[in-house]
C-alpha positions in Angstrom: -211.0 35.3 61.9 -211.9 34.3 58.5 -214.5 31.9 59.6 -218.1 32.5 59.1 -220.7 32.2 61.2 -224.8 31.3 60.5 -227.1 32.4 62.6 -230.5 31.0 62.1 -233.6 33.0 63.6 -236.7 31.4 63.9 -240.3 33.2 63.5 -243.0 31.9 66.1 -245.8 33.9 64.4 -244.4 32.1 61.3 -243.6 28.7 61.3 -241.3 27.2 59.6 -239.9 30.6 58.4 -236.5 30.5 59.0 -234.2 33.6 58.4 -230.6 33.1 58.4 -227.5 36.1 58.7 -223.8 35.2 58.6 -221.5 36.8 61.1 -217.7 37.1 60.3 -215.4 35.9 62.7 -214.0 39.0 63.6 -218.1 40.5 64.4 -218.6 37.8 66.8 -214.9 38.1 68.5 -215.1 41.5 68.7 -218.8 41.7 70.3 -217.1 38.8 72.7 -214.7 41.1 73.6 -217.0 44.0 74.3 -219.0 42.2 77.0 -216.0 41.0 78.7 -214.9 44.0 79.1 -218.6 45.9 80.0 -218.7 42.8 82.5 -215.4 43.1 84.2 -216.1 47.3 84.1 -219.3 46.6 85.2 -217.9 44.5 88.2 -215.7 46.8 89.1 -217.9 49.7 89.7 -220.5 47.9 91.5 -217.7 46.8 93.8 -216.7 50.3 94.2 -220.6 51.3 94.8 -220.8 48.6 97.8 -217.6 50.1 99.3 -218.7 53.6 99.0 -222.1 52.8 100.8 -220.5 50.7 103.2 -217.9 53.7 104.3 -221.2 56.4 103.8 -223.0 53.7 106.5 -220.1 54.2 109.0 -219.8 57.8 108.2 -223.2 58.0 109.4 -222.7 55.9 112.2 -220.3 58.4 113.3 -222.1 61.2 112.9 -225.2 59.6 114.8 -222.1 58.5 117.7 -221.0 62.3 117.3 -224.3 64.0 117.8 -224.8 62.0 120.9 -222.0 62.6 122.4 -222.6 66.2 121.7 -226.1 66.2 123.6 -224.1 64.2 126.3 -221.6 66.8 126.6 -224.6 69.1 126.8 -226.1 67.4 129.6 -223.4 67.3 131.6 -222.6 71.1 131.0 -226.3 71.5 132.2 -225.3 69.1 135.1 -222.7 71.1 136.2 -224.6 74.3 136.3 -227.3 72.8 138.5 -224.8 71.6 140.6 -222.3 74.8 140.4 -225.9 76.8 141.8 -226.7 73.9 144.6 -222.8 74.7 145.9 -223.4 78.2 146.2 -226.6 77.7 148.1 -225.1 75.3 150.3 -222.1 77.7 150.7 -224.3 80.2 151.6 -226.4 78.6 153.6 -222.8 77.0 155.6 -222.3 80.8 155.8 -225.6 81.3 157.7 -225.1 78.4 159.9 -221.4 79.9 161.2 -223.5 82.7 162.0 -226.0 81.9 163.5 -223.4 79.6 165.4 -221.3 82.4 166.3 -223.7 84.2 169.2 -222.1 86.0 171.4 -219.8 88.2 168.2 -217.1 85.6 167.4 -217.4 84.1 164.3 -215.6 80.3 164.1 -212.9 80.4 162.0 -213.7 78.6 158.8 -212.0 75.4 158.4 -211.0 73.2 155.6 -213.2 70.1 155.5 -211.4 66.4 155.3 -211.3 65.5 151.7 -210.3 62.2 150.2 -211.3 59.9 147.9 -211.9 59.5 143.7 -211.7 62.6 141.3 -213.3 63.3 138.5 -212.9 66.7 136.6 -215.5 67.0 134.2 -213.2 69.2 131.8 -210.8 67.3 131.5 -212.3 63.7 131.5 -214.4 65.1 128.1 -211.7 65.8 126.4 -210.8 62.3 127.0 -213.8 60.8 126.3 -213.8 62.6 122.7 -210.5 61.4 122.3 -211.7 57.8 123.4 -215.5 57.7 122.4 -215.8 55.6 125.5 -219.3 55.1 126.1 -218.1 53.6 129.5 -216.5 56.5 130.8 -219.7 58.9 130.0 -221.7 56.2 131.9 -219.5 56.4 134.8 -219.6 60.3 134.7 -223.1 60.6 134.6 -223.7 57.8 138.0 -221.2 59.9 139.4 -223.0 63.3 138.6 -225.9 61.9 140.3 -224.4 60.8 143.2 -222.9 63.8 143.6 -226.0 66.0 143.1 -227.7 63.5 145.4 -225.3 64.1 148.4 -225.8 67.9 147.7 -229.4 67.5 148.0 -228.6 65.2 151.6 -226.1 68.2 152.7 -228.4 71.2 152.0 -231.3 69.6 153.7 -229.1 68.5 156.7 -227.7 72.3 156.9 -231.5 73.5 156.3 -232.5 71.5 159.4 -229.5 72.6 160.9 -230.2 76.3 160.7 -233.8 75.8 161.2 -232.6 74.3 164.7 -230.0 77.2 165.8 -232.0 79.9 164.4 -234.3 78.7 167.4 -231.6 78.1 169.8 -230.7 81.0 168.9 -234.3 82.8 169.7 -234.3 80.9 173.0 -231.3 82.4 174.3 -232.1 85.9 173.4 -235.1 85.1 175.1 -233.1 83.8 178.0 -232.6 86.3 181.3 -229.3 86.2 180.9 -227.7 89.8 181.7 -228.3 91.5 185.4 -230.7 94.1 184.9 -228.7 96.6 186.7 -225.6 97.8 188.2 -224.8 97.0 192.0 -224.1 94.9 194.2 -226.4 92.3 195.8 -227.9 93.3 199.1 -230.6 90.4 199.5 -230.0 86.9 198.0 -233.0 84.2 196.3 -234.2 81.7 199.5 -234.9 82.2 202.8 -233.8 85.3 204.7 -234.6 87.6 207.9 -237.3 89.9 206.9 -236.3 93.5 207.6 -239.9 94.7 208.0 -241.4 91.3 210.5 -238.3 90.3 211.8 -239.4 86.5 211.1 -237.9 84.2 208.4 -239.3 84.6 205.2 -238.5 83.4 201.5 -237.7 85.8 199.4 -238.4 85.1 195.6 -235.8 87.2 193.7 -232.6 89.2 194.4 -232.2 92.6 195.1 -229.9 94.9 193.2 -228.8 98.1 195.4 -228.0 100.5 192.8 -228.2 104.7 192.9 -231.5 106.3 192.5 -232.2 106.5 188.8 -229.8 104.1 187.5 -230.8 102.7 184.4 -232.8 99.3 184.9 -232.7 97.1 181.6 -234.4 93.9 180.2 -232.5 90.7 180.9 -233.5 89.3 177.6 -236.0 90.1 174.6 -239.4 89.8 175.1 -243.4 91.4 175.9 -244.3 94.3 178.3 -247.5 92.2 180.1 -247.5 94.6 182.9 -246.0 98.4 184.1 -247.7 100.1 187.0 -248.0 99.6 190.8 -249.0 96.3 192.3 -249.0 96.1 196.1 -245.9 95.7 198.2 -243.6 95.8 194.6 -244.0 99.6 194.3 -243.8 100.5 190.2 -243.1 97.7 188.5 -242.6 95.9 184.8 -243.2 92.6 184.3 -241.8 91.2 180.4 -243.1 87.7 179.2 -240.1 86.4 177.0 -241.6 83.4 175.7 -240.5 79.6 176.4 -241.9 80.1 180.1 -239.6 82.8 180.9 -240.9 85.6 182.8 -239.2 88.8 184.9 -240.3 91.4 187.2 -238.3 94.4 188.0 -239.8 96.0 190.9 -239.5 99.2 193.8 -238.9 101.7 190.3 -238.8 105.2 190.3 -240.1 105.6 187.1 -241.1 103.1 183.8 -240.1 103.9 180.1 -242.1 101.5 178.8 -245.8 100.0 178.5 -247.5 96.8 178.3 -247.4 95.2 174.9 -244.7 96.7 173.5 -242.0 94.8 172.6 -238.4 95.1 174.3 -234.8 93.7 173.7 -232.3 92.7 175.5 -230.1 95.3 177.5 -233.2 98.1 176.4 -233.6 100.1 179.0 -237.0 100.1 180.9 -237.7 101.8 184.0 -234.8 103.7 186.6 -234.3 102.3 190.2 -235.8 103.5 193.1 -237.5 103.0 196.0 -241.2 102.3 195.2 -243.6 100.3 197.5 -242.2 98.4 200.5 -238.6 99.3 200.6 -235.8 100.4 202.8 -233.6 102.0 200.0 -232.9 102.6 196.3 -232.5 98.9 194.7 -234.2 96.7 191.9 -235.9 93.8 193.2 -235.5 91.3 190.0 -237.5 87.9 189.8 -237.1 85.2 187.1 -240.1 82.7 186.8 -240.1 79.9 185.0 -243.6 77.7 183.8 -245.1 80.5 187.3 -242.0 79.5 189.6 -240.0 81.2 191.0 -236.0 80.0 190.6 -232.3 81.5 191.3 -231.9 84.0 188.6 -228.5 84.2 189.3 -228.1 80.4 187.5 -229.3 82.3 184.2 -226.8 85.6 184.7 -223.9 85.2 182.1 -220.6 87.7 182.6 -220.2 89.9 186.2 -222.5 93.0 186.3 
């Protein structure tokens, strides 16, 4: 420590000046020392910089990882929503089919579909998934979201169709003679028969209804009014165009209730028997044409009168 040291400086702009400063030993050790230590401090706190950075770099990581999964969460709420609305218009729609299914008053009884197959409750599989962070899982949820809103879509257009297609059956049998248009009992059958006026065989292109003067006479299904009034050898009578190619007369009345156009329904009550035009006695005489022809409409009569 007693040493000396010489250190010679050298001046460019000057040559060949030369100044010269002596150090002691214990100067030079201790500015040795210094930087030693400013090097190993300084070493040490750019090590501790990197790490901080590094563990900021994954903190954001995270925070980017969180924020998706946040939106992903969202979009599945969102998901579910759209599909939670799409289950109530199918269930209401399965409502309208059952129905519309259900003519005649008895409503099927509802029945618990067949179920089987994979699971998935979106609640619950979340939770997991934060738990997890399994990018996986949220990919599986989300196919399976689709196909599942995909197969709603393919249901509620099936059902749709479905409707569509019974809401005309539906039409076509209220539009169906189906009901005897008046109390009685048959005294001439549809076909050939033994004409009470000639005497000679004849065909006879309806049925006739005896029934007490007055009785009500009612539509045999929903339709048009085309004709009410006389027409030779039928007496009074209404003729209702029910659509499809359905069409029935009502003939020999006493009097009509209704004209033509207006629109009847089923089991409404039109005209009263009697014995109108060429008859021998107080009965309905009740055709059913179908496309012009006439057929049995006995085949269309549903129930005993």
């Amino acid at each position: 420590m007693k040493k000396k040291y010489t250190v010679m400086i050298f001046d460019e702009s000057r040559l060949g000046e030369v100044k010269t400063r002596k150090l002691s030993g214990s100067l030079v050790a201790g500015v040795l020392a210094f930087s030693a230590v400013f090097a190993a401090v300084s070493g040490v706190g750019f090590y501790k910089l990197s790490q901080i950075s590094k563990e900021k770099q994954v903190l954001l990581t995270y925070k980017n990882e969180n924020e998706k999964l946040k939106n992903q969460i969202a979009g599945y709420e969102n998901q579910m929503v759209v599909i939670n609305d799409k289950l109530a218009s199918v269930i209401e729609l399965e409502e309208k089919v059952r129905g519309l299914a259900s003519y005649g008053g008895k409503v099927p009884e509802k029945k618990q579909l067949a179920m089987g197959g994979k699971e998935i409750d979106p609640v619950e599989d979340i939770e997991k998934a934060n738990e997890q962070k399994d990018k996986d899982y949220f990919k599986d949820l989300s196919n399976t979201l689709s196909s599942l809103g995909s197969d709603l879509e393919k249901r509620a257009l099936s059902l749709t169709e479905l409707a569509d297609f019974l809401e005309k059956q539906k039409l076509v049998m209220s539009s169906t003679p189906s009901i005897w248009p008046a109390g009685g009992w048959i005294s001439s059958r549809f076909g050939y028969r033994i004409s009470p006026f000639t005497g000679r065989r004849v065909f006879h292109e309806g049925v006739d209804i005896a029934a007490k003067y007055g009785a009500p006479v009612r539509a045999a299904a929903k339709g048009t009014v085309i004709f009410s009034g006389r027409k030779n050898g039928y007496g009074k009578i209404v003729i209702i165009d029910h659509g499809f190619g359905y069409m029935t007369k009502y003939a020999h009345n006493s009097n009509m209730y209704v004209q033509a156009g207006q629109q009847v329904q089923k089991g409404e009550r039109i005209a009263a028997v009697g014995s109108s035009g060429r008859s021998t006695g107080p009965h309905v005489h009740y055709e059913v044409l179908v496309n012009g022809v006439p057929v049995n409409p006995t085949r269309f009569i549903v129930g005993s009168r």
